[in-house]
Wavefront OBJ file of the C-alpha trace (Angstrom):
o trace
v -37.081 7.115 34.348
v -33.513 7.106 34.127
v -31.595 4.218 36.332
v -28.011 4.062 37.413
v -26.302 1.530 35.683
v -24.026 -1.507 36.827
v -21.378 -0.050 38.146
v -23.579 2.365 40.644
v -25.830 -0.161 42.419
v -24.301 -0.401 45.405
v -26.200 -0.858 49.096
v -26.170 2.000 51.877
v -28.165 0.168 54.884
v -26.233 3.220 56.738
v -24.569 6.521 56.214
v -21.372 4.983 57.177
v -20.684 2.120 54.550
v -19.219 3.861 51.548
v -20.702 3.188 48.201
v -18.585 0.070 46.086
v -16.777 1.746 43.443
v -15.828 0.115 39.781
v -12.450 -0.926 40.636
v -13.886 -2.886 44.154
v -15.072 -5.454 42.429
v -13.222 -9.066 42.049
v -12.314 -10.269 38.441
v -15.447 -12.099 37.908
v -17.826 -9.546 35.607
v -15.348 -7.086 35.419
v -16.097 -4.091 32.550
v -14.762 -3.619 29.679
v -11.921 -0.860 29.248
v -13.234 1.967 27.729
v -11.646 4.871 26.011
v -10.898 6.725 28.847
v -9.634 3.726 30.468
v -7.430 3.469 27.734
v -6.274 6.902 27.567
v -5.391 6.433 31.514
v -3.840 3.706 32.006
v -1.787 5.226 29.015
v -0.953 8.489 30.301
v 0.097 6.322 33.851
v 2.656 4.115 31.729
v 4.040 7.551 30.226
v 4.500 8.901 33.380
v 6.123 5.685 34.995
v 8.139 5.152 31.982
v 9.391 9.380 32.272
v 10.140 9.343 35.726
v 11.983 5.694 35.347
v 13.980 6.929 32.533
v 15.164 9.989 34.950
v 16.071 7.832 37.365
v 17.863 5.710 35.612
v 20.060 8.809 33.884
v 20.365 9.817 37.300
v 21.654 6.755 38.500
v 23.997 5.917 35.486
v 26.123 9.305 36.145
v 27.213 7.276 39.455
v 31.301 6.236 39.353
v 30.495 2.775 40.271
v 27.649 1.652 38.456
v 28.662 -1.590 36.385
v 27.285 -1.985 33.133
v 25.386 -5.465 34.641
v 23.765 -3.672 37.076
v 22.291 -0.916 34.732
v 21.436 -3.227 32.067
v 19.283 -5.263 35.223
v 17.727 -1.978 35.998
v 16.873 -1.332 32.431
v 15.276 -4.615 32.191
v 13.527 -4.764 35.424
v 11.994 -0.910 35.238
v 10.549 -1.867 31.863
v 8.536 -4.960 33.499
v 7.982 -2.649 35.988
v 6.272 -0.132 33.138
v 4.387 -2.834 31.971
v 2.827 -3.927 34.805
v 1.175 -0.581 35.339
v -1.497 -1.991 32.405
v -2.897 -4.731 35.263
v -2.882 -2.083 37.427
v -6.910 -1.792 38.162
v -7.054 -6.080 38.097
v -4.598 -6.669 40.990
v -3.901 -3.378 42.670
v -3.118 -4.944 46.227
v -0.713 -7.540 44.754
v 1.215 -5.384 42.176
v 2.066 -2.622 44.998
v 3.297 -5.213 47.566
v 5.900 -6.060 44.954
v 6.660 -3.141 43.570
v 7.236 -1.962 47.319
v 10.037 -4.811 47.599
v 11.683 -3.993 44.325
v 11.975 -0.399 44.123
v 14.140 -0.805 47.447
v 16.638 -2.966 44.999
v 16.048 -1.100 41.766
v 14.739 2.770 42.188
v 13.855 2.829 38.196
v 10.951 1.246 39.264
v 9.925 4.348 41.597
v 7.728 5.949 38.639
v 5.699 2.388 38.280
v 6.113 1.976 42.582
v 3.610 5.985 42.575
v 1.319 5.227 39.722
v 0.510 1.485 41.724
v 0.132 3.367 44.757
v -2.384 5.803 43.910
v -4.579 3.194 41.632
v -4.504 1.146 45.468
v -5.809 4.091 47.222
v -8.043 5.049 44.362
v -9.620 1.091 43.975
v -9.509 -0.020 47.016
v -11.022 1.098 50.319
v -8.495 1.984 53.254
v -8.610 -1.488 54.919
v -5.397 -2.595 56.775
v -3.659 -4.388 53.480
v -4.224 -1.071 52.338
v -3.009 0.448 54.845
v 0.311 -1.836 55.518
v 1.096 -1.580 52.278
v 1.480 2.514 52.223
v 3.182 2.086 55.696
v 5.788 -0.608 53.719
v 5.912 2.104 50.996
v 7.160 4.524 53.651
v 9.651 2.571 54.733
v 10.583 1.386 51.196
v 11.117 5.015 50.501
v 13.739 5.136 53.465
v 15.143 2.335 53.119
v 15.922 3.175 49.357
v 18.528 5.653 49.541
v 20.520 3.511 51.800
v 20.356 0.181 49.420
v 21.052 2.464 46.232
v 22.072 5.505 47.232
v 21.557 8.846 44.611
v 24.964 10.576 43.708
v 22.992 13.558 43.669
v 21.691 14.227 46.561
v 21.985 13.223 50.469
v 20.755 10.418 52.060
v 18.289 12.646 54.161
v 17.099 14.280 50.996
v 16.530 11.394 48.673
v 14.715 10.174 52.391
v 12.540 12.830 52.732
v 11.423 13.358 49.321
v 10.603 9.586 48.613
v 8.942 10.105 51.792
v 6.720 13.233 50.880
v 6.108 11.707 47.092
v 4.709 8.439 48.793
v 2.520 10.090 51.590
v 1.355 12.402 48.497
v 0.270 9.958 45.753
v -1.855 8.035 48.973
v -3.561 10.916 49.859
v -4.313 12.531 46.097
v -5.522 8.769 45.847
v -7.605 8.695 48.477
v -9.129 12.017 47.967
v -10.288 11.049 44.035
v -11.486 7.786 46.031
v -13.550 10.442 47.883
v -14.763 12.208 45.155
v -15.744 8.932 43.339
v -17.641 7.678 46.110
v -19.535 11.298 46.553
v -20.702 10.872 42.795
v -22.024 7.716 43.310
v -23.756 8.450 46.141
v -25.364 11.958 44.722
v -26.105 9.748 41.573
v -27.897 7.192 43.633
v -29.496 9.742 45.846
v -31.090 11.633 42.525
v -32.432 8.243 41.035
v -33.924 7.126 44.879
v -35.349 10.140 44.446
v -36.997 10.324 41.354
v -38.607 6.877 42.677
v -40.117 8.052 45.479
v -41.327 10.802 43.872
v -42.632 8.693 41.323
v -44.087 6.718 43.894
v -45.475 9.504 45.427
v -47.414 10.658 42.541
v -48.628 6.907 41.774
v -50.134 6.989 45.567
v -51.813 9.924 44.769
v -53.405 9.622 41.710
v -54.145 5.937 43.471
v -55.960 8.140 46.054
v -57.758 10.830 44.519
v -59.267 8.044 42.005
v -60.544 5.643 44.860
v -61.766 9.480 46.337
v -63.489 10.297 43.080
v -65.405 6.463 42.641
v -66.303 6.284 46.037
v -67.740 10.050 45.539
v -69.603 8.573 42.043
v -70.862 5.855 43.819
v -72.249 7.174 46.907
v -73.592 9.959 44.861
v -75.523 8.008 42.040
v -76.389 4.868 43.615
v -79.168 6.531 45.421
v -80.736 7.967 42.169
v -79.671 4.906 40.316
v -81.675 2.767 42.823
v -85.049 4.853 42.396
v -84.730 3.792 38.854
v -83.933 0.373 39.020
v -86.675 -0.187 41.509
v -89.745 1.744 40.115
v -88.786 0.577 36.628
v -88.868 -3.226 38.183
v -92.182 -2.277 39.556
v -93.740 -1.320 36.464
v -92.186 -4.368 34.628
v -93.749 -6.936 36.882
v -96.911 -4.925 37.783
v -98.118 -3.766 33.915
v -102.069 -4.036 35.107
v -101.048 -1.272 37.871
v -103.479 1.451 37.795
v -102.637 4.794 36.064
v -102.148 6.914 39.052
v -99.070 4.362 40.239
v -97.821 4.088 36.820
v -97.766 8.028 36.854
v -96.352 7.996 39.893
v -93.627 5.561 39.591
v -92.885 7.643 36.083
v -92.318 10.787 37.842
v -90.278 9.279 40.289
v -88.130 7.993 36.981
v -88.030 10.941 35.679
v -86.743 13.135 39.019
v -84.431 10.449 39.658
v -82.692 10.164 35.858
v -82.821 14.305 36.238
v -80.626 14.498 39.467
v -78.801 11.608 38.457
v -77.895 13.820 35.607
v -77.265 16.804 37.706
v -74.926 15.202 40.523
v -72.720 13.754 37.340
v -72.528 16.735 35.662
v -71.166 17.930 39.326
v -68.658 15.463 40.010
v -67.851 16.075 35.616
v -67.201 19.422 36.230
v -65.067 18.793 39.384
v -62.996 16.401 37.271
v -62.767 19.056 34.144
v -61.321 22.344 36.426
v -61.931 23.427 40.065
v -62.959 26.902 38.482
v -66.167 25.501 37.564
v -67.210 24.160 40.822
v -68.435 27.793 41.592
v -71.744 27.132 40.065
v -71.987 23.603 41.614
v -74.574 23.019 43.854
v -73.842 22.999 47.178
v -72.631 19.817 48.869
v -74.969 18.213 51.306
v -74.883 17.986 54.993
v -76.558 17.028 58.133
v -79.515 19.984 57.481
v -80.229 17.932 54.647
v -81.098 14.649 55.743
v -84.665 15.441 56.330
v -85.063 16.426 52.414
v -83.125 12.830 51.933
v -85.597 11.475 53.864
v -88.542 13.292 52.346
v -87.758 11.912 48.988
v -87.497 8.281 50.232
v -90.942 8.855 51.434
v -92.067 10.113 48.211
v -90.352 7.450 46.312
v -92.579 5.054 48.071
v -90.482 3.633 51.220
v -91.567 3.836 54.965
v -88.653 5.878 56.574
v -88.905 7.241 60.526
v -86.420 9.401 61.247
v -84.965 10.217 64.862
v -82.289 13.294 65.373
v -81.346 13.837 68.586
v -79.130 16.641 67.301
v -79.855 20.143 68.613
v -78.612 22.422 65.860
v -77.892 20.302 62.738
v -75.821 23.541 61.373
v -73.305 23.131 64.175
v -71.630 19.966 63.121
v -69.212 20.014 61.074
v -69.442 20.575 57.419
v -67.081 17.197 56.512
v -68.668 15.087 59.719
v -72.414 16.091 58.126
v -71.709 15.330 54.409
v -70.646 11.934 56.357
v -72.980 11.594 57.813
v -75.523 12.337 55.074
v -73.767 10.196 53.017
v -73.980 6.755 55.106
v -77.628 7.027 55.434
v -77.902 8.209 51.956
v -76.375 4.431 51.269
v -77.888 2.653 54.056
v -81.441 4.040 52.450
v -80.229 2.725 48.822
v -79.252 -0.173 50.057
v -82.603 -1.337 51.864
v -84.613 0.358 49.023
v -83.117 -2.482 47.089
v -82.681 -5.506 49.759
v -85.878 -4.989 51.998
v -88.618 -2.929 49.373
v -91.836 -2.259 51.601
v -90.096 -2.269 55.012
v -90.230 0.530 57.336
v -86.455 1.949 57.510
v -85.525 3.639 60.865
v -82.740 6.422 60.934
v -81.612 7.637 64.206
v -78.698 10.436 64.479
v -77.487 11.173 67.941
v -74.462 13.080 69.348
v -72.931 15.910 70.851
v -69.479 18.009 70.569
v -66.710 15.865 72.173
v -68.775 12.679 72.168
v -69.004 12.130 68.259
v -71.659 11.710 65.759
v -73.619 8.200 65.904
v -75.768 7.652 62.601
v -77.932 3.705 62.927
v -79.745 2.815 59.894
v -82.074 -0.508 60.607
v -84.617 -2.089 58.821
v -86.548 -5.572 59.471
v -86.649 -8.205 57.553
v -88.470 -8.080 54.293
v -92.036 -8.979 53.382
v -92.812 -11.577 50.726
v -90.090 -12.179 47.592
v -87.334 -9.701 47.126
v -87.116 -9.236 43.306
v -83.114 -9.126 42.504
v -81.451 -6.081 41.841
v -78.074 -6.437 40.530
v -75.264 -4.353 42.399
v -71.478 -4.840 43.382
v -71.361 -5.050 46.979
v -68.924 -2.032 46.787
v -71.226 0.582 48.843
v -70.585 -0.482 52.686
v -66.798 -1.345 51.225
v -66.602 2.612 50.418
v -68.745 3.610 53.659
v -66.030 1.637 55.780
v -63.340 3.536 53.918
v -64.930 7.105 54.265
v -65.513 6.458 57.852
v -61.913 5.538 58.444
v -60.700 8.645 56.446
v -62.821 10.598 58.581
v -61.313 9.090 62.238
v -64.387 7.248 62.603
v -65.632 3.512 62.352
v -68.364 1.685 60.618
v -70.116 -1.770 61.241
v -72.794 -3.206 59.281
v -74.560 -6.902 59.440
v -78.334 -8.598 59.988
v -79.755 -8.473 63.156
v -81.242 -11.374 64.778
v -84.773 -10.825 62.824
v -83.580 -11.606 60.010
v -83.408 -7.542 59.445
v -80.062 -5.136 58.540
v -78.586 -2.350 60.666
v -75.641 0.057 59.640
v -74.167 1.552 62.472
v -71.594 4.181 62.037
v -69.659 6.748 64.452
v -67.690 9.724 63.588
v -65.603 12.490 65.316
v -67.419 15.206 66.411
v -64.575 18.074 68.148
v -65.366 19.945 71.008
l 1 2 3 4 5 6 7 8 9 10 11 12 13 14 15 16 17 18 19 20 21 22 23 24 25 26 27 28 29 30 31 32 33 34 35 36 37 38 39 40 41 42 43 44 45 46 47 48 49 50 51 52 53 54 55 56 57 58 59 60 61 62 63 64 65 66 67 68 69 70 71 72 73 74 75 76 77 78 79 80 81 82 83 84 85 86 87 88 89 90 91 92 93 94 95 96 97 98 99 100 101 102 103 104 105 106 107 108 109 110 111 112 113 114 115 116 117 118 119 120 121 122 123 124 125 126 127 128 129 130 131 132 133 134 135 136 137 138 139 140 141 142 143 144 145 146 147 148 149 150 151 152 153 154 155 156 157 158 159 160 161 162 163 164 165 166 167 168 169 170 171 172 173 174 175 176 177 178 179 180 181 182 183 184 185 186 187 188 189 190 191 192 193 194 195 196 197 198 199 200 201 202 203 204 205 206 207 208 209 210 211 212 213 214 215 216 217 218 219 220 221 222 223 224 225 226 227 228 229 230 231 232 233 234 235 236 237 238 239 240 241 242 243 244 245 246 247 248 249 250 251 252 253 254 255 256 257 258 259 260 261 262 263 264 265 266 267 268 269 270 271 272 273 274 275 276 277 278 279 280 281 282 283 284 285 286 287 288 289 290 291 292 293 294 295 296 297 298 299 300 301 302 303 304 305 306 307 308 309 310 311 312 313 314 315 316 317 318 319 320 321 322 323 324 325 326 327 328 329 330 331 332 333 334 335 336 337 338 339 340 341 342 343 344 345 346 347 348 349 350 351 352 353 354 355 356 357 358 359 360 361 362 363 364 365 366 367 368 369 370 371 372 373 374 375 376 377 378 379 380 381 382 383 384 385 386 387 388 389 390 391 392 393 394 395 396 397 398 399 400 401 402 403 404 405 406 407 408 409 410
């Protein structure tokens, strides 16, 4: 990502503060010159050096203009030329002067205009600033008067100092403008190219915390039938043939869904055209078959549905729904094997959707199966996503409950 350099990192807590410019800056860290500071500052000594030179051939046509006094104006508009070169490093202080000596010696008028518009182009219109154009102004009056131009009229060499003073400000001020709009447009296009960097992190943040809490809540259950009926034949190898059959089938129906709900989520992942031949996603209607194949995977499971019409709740509420007691079954499958889970669903439109899973206390030595605690972490998070909320801890038996409520609309 490309980043504004040095001289454009500036701070805009509000739209009025104007950006801080190259030239704002004190002496301490200041740039180097480059070429087309160079080039510049060199065409600015031309031109203060050209219109000093006029000025001076003007002035030397005069009937009483002693040699002294033109060799002092020779001298002085040449320091005057150079000074233009420390223009951009003192701005403020070599204008103030200037202002005072071009009402003595107008050679130095060229020098006096190039000073005055780097001020207005460097520094912000603060009231130094601002006095010193106004002392300009009055410079230029004052001018004609002190050295007067056998040329032209008082009035007229009034006027036009006048006009060239109030001109060089405002061109000044307007490239100060300009400047400042750059910046800001520069600064605007790299704040944006972070957010929207930012953006996209969040996003892909998102959809990947979507897509594991989707893997997880989808194989855990199948996981779990394999984890436990292959721990049962481990410990239990004297079990008689019709269990060990049994627990193999269960194995083998679990490892082939486990297969087909990855493939799912794979194919998801791969190109949304090829969810159309996905199965379809579950819902409230199918909680009984959930609970069916507990039961046939060996647990004791009572379910209680107080819901009318399972096909009118919502499709996102039911899969859920489905998908908290889908956990809360995994999770006492492993925790509390051989107790008798109880699942009870009530609700109604514009009261919500209440799912309870609760199970007592286990009987006799839980063997260990490993997991990472990250199930109720993700259930919390879905229900939250969903407007709802989630609680989950033992109950005074020494059993577990999940209770979880989501929005049902009217």
């Amino acid at each position: 990502m490309t980043r504004a350099g040095p001289e454009y990192r500036w701070l805009l807590p509000s739209a009025v503060v104007a950006p801080e410019l190259p030239g704002d800056r004190s002496d301490r860290g200041r740039p180097r010159r480059t070429v087309r500071d160079w080039a510049v500052d060199t065409c600015a000594f031309l031109c203060a050096v050209l219109i000093g030179m006029l000025t001076a051939d003007a002035m030397s046509q005069a009937a009483d203009y002693p040699e002294a006094l033109k060799a002092a104006d020779q001298l002085v508009g040449v320091l005057a030329c150079c000074t233009v070169w420390v223009r951009r490093r003192w701005p403020v202080q070599l204008a103030s002067v200037l202002v005072v000596v071009t009402v003595f010696a107008p050679v130095t008028s060229g020098a006096l205009l190039v000073a005055l518009f780097s001020l207005a182009v460097h520094r912000p219109l603060k009231p130094a600033v601002a006095v010193v154009g106004a002392v300009a102004v009055v410079s230029s009056v004052l001018q004609p008067v002190v050295r007067p131009d056998p040329h032209a009229s008082l009035l007229a060499n009034a006027v036009t100092g006048t006009v060239l003073v109030l001109l060089v400000m405002g061109w000044g001020m307007l490239v100060r403008a300009r400047r400042q709009l750059v910046v800001a447009l520069r600064e605007r296009a790299v704040r944006a190219e972070e957010e929207a960097a930012l953006r996209a992190e969040n996003a892909q943040r998102l959809a990947r915390e979507a897509i594991a809490r989707e893997m997880h809540d989808v194989l855990a259950h199948r996981l779990t039938l394999l984890s436990v009926h292959a721990g049962a034949l481990e410990f239990r190898p004297d079990a008689p043939p019709a269990e060990v059959a049994r627990a193999a089938g269960v194995i083998r129906d679990s490892a082939h869904e486990a297969l087909q709900d990855l493939r799912q989520i794979i194919g998801v992942l791969r190109s949304p055209d090829e969810g159309a031949e996905d199965r379809p996603q579950p819902t409230l209607a199918t909680l009984d078959a959930l609970v069916a194949e507990s039961r046939e995977a060996g647990m004791k499971v009572t379910l209680d549905s107080a819901v009318g019409d399972p096909g009118t709740v919502p499709v996102a509420t039911g899969r859920n729904a489905y998908r908290i007691a889908q956990e809360a079954l995994t999770n006492a499958r492993k925790h509390a094997p051989g107790a008798e889970v109880t699942v009870t669903v009530t609700g109604s439109p514009g009261e919500g959707l209440a799912v309870e899973v609760r199970n007592p206390a286990p009987v006799g030595e839980v063997p260990r199966v490993p997991g990472s605690g990250q199930g109720l972490i993700g259930l919390t998070e879905r229900a939250t996503l969903a407007g709802g909320r989630l609680a989950h801890g033992p109950t005074p038996g020494g059993g577990f409950e999940v209770r979880a409520w989501l929005p049902w609309p009217s």
